[in-house]
PDB file as gemmi writes it, atoms N, CA and C in Angstrom:
CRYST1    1.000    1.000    1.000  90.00  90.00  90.00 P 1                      
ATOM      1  N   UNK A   1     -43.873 -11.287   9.381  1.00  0.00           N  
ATOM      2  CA  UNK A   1     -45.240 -11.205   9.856  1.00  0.00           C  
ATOM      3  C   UNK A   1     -46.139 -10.474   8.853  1.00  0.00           C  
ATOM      4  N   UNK A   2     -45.829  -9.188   8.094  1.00  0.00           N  
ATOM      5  CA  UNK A   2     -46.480  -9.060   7.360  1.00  0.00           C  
ATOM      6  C   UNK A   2     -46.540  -9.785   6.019  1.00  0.00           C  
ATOM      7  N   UNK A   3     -45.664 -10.344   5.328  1.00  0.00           N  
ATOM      8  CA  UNK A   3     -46.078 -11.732   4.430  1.00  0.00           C  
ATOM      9  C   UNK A   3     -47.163 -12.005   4.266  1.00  0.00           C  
ATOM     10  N   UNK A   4     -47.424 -12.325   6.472  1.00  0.00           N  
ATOM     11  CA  UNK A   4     -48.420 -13.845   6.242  1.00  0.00           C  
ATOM     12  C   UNK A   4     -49.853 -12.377   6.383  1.00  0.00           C  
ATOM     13  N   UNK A   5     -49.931 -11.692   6.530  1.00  0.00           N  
ATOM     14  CA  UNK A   5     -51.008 -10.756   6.660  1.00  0.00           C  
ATOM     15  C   UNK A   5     -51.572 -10.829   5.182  1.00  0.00           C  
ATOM     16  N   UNK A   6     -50.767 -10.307   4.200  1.00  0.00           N  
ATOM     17  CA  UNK A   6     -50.888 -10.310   2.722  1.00  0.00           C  
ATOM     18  C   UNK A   6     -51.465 -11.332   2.339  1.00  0.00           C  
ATOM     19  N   UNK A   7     -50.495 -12.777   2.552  1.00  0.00           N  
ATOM     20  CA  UNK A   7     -51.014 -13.998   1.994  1.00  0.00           C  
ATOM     21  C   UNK A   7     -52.835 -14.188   2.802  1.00  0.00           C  
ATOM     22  N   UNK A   8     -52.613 -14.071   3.653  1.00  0.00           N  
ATOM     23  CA  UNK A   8     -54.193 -14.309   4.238  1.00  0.00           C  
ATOM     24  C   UNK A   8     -55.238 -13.457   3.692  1.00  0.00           C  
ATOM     25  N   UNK A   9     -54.404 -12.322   3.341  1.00  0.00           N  
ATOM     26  CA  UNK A   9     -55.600 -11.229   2.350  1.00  0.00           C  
ATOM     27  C   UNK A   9     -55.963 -11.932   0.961  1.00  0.00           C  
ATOM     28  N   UNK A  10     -54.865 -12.060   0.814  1.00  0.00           N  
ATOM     29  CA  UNK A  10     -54.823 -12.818  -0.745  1.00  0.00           C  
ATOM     30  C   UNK A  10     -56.155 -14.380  -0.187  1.00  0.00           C  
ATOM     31  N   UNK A  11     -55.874 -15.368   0.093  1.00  0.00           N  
ATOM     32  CA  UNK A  11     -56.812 -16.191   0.387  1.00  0.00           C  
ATOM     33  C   UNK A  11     -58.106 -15.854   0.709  1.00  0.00           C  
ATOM     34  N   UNK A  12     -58.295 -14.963   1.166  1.00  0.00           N  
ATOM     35  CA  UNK A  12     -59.883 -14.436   1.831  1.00  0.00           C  
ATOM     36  C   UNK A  12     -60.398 -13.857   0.564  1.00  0.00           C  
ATOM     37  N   UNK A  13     -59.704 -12.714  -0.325  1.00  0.00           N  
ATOM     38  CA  UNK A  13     -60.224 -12.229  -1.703  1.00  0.00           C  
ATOM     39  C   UNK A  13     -60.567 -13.301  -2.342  1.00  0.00           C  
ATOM     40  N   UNK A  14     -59.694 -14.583  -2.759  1.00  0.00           N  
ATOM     41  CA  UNK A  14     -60.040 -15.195  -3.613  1.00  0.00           C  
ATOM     42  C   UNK A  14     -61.074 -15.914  -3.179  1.00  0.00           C  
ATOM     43  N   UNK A  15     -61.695 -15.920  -2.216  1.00  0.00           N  
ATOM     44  CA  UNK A  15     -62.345 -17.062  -0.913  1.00  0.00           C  
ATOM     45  C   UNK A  15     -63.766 -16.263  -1.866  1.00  0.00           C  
ATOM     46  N   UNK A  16     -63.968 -14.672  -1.548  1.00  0.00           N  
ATOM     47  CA  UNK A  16     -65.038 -13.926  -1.624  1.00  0.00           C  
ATOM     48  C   UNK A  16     -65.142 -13.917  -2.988  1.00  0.00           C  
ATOM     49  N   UNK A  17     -63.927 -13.906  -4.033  1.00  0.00           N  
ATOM     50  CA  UNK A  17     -64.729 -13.492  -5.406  1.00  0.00           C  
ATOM     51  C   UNK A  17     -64.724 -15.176  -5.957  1.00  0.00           C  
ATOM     52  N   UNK A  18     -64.718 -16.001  -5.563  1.00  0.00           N  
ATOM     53  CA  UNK A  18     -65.251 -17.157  -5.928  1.00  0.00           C  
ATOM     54  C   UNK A  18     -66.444 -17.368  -5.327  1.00  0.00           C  
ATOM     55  N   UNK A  19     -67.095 -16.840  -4.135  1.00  0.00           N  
ATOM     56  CA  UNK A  19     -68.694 -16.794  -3.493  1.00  0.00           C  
ATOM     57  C   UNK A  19     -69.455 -15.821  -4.583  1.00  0.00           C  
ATOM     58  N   UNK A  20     -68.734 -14.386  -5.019  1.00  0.00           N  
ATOM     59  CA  UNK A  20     -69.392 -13.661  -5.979  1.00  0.00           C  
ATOM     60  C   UNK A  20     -69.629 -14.688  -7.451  1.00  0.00           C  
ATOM     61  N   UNK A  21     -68.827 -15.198  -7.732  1.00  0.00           N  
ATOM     62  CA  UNK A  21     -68.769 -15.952  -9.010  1.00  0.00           C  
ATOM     63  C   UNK A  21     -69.880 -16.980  -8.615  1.00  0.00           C  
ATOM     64  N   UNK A  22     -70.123 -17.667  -7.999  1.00  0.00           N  
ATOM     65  CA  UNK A  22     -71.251 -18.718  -7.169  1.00  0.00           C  
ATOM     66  C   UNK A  22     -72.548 -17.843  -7.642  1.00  0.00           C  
ATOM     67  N   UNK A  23     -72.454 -17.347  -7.167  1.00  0.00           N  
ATOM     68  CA  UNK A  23     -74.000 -16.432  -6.413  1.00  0.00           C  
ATOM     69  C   UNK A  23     -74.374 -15.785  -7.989  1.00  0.00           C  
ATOM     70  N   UNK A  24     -73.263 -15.031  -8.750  1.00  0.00           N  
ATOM     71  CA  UNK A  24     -73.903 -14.683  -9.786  1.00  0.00           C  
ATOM     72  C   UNK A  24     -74.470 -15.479 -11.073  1.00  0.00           C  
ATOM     73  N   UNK A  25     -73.457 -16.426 -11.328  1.00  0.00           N  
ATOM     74  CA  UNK A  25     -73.494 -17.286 -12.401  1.00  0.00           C  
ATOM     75  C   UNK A  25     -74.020 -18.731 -12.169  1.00  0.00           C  
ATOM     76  N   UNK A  26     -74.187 -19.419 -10.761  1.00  0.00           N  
ATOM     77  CA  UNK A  26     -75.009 -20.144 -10.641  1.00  0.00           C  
ATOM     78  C   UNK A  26     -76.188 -20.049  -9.873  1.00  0.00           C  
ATOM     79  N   UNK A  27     -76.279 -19.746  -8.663  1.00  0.00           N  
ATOM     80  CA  UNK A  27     -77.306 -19.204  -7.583  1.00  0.00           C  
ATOM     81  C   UNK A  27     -78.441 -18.473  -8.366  1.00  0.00           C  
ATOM     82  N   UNK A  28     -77.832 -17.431  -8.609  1.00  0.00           N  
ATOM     83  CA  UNK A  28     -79.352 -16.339  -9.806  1.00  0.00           C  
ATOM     84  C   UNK A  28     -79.598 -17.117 -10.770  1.00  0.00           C  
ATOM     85  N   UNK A  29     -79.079 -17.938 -11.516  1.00  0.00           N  
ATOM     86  CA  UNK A  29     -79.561 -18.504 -12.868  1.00  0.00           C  
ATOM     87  C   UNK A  29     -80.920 -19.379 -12.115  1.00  0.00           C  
ATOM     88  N   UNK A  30     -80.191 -20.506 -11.173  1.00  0.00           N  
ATOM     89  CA  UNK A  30     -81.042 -21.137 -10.924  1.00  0.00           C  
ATOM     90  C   UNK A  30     -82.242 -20.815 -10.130  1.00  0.00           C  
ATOM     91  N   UNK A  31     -82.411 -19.876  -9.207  1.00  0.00           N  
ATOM     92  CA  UNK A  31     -83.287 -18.788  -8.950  1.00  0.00           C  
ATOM     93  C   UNK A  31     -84.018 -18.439  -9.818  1.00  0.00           C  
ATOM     94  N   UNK A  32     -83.987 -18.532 -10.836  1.00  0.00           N  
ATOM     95  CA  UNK A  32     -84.668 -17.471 -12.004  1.00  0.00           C  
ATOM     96  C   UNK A  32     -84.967 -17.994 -12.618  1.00  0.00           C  
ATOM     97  N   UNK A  33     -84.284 -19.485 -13.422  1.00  0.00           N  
ATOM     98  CA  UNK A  33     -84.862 -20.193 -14.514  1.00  0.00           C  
ATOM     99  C   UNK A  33     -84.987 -21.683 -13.938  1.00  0.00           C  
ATOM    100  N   UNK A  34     -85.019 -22.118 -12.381  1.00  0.00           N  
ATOM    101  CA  UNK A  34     -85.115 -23.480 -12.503  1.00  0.00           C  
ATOM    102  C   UNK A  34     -86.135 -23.286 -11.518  1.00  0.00           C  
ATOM    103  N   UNK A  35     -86.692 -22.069 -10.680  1.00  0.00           N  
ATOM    104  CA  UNK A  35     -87.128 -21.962  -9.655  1.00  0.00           C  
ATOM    105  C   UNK A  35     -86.965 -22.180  -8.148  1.00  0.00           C  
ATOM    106  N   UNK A  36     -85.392 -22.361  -8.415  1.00  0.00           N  
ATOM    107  CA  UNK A  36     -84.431 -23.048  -6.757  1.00  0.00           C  
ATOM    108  C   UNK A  36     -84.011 -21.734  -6.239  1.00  0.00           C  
ATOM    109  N   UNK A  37     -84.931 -20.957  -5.126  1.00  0.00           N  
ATOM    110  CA  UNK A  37     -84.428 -20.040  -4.813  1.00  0.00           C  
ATOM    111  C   UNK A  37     -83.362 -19.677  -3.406  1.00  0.00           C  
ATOM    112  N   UNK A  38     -83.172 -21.228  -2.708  1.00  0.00           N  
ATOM    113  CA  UNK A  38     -82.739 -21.607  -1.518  1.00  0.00           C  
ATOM    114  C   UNK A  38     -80.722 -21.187  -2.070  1.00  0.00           C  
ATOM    115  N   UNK A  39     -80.776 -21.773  -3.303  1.00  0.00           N  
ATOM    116  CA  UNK A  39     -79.043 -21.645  -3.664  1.00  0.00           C  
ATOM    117  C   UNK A  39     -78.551 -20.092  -3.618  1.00  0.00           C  
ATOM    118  N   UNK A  40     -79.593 -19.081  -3.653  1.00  0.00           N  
ATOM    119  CA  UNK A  40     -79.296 -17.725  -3.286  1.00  0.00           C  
ATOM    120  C   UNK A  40     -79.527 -17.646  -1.737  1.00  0.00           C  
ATOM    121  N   UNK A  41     -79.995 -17.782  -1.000  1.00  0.00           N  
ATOM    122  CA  UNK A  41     -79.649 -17.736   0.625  1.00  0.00           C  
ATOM    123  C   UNK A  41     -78.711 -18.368   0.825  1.00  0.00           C  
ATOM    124  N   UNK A  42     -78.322 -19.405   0.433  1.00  0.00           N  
ATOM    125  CA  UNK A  42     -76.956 -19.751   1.582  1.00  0.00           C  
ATOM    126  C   UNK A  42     -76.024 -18.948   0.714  1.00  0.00           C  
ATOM    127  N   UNK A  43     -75.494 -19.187  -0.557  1.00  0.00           N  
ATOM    128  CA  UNK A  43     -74.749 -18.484  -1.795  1.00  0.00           C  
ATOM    129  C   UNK A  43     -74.880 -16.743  -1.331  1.00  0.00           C  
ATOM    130  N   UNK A  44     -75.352 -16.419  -0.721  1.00  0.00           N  
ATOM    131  CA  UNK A  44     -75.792 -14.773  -0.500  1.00  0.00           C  
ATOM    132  C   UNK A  44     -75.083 -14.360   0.744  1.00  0.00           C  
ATOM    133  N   UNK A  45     -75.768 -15.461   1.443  1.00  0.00           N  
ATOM    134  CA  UNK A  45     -75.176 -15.121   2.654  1.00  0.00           C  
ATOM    135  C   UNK A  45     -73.843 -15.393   3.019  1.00  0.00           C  
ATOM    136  N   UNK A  46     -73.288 -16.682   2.128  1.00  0.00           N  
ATOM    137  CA  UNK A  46     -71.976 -16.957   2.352  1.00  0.00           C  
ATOM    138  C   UNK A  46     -70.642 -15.430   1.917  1.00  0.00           C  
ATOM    139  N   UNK A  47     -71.372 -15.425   0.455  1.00  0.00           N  
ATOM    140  CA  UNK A  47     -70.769 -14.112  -0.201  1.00  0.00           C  
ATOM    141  C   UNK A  47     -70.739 -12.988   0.561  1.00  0.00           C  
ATOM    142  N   UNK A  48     -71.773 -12.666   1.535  1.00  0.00           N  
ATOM    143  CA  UNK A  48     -72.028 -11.374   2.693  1.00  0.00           C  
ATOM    144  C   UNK A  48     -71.049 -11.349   3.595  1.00  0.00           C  
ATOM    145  N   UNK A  49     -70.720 -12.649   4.307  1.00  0.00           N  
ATOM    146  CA  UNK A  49     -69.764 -12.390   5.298  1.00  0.00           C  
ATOM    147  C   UNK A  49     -68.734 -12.326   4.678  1.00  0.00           C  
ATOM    148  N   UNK A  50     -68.137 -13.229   3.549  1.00  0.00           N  
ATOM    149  CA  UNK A  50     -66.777 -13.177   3.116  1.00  0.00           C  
ATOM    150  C   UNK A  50     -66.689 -11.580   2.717  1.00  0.00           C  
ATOM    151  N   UNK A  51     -67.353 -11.104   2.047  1.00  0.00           N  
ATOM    152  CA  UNK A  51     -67.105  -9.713   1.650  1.00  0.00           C  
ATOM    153  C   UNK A  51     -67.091  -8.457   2.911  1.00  0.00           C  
ATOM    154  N   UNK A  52     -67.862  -9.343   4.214  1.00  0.00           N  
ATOM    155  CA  UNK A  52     -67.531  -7.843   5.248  1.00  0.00           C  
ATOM    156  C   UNK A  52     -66.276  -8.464   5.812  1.00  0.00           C  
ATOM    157  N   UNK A  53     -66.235  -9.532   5.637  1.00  0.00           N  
ATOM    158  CA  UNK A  53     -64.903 -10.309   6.014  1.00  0.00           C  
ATOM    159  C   UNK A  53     -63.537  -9.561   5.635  1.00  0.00           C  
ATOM    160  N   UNK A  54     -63.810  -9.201   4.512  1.00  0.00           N  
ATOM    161  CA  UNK A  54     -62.604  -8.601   3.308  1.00  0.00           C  
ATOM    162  C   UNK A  54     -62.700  -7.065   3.412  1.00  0.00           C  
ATOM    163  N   UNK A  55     -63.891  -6.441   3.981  1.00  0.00           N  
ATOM    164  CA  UNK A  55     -63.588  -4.950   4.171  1.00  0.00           C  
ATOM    165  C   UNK A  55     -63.089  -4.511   5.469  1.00  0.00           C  
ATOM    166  N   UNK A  56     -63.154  -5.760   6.488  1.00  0.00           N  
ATOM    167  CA  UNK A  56     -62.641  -5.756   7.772  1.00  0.00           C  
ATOM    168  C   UNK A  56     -61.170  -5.761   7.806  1.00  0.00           C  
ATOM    169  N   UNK A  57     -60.698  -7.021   7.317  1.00  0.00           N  
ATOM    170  CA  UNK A  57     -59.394  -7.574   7.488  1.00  0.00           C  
ATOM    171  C   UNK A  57     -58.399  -6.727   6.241  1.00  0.00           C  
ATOM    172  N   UNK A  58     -59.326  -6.325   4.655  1.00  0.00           N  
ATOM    173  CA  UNK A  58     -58.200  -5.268   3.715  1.00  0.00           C  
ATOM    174  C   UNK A  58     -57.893  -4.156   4.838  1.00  0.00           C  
ATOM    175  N   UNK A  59     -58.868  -3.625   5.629  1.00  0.00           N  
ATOM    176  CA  UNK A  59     -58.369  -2.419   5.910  1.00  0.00           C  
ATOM    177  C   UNK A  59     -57.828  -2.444   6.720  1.00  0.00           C  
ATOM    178  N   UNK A  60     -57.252  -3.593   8.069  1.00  0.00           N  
ATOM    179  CA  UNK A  60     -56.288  -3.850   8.922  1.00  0.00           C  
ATOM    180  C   UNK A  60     -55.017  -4.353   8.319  1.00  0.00           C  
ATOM    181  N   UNK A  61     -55.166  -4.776   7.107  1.00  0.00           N  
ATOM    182  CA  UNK A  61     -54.040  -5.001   6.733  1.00  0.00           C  
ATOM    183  C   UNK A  61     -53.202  -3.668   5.990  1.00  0.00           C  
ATOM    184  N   UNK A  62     -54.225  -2.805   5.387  1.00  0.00           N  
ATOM    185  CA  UNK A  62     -54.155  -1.077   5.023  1.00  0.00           C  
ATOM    186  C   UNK A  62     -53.598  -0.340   5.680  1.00  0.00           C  
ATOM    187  N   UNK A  63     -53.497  -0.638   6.969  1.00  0.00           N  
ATOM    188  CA  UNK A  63     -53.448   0.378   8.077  1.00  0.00           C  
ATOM    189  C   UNK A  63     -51.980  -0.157   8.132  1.00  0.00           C  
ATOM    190  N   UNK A  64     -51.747  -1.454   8.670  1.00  0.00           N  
ATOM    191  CA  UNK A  64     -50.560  -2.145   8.988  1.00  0.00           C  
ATOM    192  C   UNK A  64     -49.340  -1.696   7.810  1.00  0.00           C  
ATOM    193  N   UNK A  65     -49.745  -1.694   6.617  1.00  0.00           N  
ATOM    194  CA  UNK A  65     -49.073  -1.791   5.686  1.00  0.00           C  
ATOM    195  C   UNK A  65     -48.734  -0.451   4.925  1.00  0.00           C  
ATOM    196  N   UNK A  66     -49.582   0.276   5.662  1.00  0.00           N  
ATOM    197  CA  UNK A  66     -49.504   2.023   5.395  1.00  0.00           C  
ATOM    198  C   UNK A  66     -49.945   1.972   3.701  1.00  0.00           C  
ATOM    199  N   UNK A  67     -50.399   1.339   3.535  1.00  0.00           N  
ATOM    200  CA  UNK A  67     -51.332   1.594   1.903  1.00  0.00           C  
ATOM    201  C   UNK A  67     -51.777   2.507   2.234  1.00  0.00           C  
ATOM    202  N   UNK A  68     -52.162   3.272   0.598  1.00  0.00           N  
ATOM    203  CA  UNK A  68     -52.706   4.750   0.710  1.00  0.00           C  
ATOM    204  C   UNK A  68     -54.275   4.201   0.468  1.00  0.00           C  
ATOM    205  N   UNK A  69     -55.099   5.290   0.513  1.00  0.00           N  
ATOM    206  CA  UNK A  69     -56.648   4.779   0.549  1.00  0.00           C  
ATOM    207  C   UNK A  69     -57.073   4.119  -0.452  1.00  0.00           C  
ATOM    208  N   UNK A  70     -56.542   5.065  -1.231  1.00  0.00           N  
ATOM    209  CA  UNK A  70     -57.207   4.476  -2.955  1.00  0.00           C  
ATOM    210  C   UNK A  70     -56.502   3.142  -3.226  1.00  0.00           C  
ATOM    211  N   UNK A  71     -55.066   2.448  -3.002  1.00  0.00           N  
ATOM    212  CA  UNK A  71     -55.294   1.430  -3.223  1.00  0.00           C  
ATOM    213  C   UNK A  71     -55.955   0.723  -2.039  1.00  0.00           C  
ATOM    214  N   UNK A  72     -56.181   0.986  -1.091  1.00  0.00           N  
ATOM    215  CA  UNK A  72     -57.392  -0.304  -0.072  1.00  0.00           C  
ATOM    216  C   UNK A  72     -58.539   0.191  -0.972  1.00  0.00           C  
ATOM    217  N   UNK A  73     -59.004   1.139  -1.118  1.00  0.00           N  
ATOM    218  CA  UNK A  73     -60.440   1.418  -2.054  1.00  0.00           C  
ATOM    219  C   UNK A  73     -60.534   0.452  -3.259  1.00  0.00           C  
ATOM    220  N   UNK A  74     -58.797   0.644  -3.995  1.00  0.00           N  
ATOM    221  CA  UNK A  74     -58.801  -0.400  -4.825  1.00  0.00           C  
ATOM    222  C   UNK A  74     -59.085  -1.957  -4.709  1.00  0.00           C  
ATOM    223  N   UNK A  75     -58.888  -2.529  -4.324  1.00  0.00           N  
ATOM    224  CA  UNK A  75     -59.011  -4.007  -3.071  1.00  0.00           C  
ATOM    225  C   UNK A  75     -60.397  -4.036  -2.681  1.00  0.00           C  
ATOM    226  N   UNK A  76     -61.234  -3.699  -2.663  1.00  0.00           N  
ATOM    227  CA  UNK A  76     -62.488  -3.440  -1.980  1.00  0.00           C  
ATOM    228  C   UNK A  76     -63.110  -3.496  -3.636  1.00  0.00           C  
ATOM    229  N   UNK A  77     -62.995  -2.288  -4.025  1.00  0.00           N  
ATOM    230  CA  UNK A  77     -63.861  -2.072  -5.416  1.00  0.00           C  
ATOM    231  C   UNK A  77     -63.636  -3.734  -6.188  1.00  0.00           C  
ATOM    232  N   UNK A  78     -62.186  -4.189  -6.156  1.00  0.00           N  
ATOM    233  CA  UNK A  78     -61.983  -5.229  -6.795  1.00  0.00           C  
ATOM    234  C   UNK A  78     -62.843  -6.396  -6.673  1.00  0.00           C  
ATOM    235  N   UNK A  79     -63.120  -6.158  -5.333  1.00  0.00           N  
ATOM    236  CA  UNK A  79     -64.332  -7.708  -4.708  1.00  0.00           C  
ATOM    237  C   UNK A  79     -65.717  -7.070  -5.561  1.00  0.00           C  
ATOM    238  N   UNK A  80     -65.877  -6.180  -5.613  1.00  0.00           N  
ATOM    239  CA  UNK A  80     -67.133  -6.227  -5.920  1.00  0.00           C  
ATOM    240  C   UNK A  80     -67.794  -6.567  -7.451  1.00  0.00           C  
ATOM    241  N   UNK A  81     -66.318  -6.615  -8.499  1.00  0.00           N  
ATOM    242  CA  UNK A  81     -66.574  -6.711 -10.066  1.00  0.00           C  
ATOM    243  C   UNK A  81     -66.144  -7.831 -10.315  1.00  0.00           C  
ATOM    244  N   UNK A  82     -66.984  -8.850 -10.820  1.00  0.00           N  
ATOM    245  CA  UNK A  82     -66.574  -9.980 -11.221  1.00  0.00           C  
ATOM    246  C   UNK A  82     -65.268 -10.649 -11.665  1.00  0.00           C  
ATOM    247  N   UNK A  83     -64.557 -11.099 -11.805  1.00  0.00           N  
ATOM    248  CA  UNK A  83     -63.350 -11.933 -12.223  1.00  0.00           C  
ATOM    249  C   UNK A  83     -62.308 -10.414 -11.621  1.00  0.00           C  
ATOM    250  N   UNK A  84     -62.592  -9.377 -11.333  1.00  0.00           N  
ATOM    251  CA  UNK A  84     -61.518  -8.621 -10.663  1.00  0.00           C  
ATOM    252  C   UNK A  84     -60.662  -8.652  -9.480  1.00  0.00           C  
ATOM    253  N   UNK A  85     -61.115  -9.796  -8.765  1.00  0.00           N  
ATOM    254  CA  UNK A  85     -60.269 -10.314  -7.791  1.00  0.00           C  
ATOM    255  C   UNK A  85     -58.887 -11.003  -7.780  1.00  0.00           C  
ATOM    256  N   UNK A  86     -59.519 -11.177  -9.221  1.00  0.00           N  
ATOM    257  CA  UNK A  86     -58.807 -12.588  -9.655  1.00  0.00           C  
ATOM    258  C   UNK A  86     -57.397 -11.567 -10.066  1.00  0.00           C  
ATOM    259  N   UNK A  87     -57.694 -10.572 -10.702  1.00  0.00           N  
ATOM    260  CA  UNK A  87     -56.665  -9.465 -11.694  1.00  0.00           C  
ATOM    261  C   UNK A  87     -55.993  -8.629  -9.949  1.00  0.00           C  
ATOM    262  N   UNK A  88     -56.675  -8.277  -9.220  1.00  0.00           N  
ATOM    263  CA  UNK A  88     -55.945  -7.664  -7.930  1.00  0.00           C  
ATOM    264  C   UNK A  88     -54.719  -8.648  -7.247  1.00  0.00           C  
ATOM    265  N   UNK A  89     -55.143  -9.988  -7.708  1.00  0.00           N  
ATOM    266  CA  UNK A  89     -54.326 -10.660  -6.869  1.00  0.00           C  
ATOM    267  C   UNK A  89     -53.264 -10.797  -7.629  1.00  0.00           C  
ATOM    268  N   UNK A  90     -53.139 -10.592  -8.448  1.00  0.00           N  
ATOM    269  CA  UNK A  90     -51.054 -10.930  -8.835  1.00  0.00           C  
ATOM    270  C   UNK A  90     -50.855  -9.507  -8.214  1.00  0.00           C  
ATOM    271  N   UNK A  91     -51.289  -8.069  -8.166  1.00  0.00           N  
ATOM    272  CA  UNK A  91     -50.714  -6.966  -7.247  1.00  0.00           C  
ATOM    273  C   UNK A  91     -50.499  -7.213  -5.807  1.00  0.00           C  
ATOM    274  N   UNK A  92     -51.309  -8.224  -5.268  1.00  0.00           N  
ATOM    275  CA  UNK A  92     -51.242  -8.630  -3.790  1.00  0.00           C  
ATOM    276  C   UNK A  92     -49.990  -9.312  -4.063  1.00  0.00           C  
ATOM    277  N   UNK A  93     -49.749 -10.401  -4.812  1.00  0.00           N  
ATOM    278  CA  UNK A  93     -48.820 -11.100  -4.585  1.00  0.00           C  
ATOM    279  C   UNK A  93     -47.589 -11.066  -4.914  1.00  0.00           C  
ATOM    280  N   UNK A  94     -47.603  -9.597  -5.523  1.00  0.00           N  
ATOM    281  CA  UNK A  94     -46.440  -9.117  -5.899  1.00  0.00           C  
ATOM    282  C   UNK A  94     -45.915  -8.441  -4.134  1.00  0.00           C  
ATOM    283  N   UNK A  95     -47.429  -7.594  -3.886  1.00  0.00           N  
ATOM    284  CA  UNK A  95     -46.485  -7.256  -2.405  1.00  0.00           C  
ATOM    285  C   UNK A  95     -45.915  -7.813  -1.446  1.00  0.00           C  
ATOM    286  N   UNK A  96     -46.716  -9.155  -1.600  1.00  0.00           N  
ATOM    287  CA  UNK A  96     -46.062 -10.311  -0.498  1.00  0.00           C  
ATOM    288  C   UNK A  96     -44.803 -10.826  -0.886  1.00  0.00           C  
ATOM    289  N   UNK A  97     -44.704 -10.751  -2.094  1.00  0.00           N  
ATOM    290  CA  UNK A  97     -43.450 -11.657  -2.097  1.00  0.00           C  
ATOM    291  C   UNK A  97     -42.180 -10.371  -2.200  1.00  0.00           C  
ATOM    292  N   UNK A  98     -42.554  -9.070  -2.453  1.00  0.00           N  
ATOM    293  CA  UNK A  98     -41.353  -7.924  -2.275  1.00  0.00           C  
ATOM    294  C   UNK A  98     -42.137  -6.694  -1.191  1.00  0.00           C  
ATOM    295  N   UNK A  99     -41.662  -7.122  -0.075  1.00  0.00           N  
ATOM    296  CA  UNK A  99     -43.057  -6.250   1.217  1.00  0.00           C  
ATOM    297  C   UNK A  99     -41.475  -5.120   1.441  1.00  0.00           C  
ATOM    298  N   UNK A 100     -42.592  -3.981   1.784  1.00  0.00           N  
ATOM    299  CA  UNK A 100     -41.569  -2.484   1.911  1.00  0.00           C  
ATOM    300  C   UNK A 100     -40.788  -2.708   2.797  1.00  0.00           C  
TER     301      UNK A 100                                                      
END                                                                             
């Protein structure tokens, strides 16, 4: 059962830092230099929930999994820096596939 907790963490991170990757590198460009400012509202808002999505569900899975703070802090900070989701997740998927 906890596996599938991990793996679902793992899917939701990558879910959110591919909405961050959206929103920064296409959404703002085109916002800014094509004058399409609609691809940042949905792109914004999509990225908003996935990310309270991910501070909801890391830290139930934190709790479950008795992680110490700083790494859920870690997991969290990770969503928020570009392509760092991407680098957290082989540590996720190391825990899933060898869980305490």
């Amino acid at each position: 059962m906890m596996k599938d907790l991990v793996a679902n963490l793992r899917i939701l991170a990558m879910l959110e830092g591919i909405s961050l990757l959206l929103l920064l590198f296409i959404a703002m460009p085109l916002k800014y230099y094509q004058d399409m400012p609609e691809f940042v509202s949905v792109a914004g808002m999509l990225h908003g929930i996935l990310f309270l999505a991910l501070l909801v569900f890391s830290s139930m899975v934190s709790q479950k999994k008795q992680w110490s703070d700083r790494f859920w802090l870690l997991v969290v900070v990770s969503s928020m820096v570009p392509f760092a989701t991407f680098v957290m997740d082989r540590k996720l998927k190391h825990l899933q596939e060898n869980p305490a």
